[in-house]
N, C-alpha and C positions, 0 to 999 in steps of 0.2 A: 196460483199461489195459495197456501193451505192459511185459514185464519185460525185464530187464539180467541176460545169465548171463556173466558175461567175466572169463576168469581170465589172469595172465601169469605167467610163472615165468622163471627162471634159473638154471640149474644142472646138475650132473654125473651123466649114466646112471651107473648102480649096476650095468646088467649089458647083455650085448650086446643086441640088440633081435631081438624073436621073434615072425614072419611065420606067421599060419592062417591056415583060410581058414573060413566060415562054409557052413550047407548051401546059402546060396544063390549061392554062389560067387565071392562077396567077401571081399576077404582085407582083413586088419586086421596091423595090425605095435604090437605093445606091451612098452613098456618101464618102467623105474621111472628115479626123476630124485629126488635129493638138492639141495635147499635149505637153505642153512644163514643162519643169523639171528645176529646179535650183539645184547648190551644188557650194559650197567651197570646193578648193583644199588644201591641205595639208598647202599650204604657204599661204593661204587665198583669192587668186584669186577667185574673181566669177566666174562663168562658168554656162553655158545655152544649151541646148541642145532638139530639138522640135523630137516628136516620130510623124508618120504618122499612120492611122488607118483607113483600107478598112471597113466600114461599111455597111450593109444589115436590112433593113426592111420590114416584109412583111407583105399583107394584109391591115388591117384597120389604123394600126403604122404606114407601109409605106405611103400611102395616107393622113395623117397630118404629115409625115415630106415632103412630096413634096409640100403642099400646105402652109407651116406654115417655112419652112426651108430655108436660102438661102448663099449662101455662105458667112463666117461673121458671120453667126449666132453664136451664147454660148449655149452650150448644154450639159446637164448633160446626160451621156446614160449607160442602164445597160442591160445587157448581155451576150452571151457565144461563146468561141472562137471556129472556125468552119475551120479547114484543109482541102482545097481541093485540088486534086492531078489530072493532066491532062498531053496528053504523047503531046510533041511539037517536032519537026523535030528529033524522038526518041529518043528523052531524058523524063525522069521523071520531072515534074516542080510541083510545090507546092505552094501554094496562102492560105495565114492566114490571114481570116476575122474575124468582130465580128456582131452577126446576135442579130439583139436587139432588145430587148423583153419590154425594158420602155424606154421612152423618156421626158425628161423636158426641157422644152424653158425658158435658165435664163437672156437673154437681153429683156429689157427694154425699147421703143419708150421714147423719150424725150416727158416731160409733162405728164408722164402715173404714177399712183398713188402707191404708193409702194403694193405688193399682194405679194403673191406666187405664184410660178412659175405655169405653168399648166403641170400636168401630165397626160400621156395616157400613159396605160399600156394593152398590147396584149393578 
């Protein structure tokens, strides 16, 4: 039976975006992205609460979001969530990213004409 791993987000880098490279000579560009959520409680208080998001891009994707990205940015991204497991002073530890496969840049430079966003997709 085929599964469904499809994540979207919205939202603001937390910090510039930071290009390695692995031993096989592939480089990955990863950043983090702030989600912020609203609700009303039961007695009608607002309430706000921001999600954090390890993000991963790789190849051609990663290379215009390090050039095109910076922390601040607005960015629509779509992708799929990727559990990695690593043993630390023997313990099991576990790290959930989202490794993104499309990106759109939705800010704006003051005086720039209204368009659509520009998309690259991997």
């Amino acid at each position: 039976m085929p599964g469904l791993n499809r994540v979207q987000l919205i939202g603001y880098l937390g910090k510039d975006p930071e290009t390695r490279y692995i031993p096989s000579g592939k480089q990955v560009c990863a950043f983090s992205v702030a989600v912020s959520r609203r609700w009303k409680r039961a007695d009608g208080e607002a309430k706000e609460a921001t999600d954090w998001f390890n993000i991963e891009a790789w190849g051609r994707l990663g290379e215009i979001c390090q050039q095109y990205l910076n922390k601040g940015s607005l960015v629509f991204l779509e992708g799929r969530l990727q559990m990695d497991r690593f043993e630390s002073d023997g313990e099991t530890r576990y790290f959930t990213k989202v490794v993104a496969s499309q990106m759109q840049m939705l800010d704006r430079k003051p005086g720039e004409p209204d368009q659509p966003p520009e998309e690259v997709e991997e």
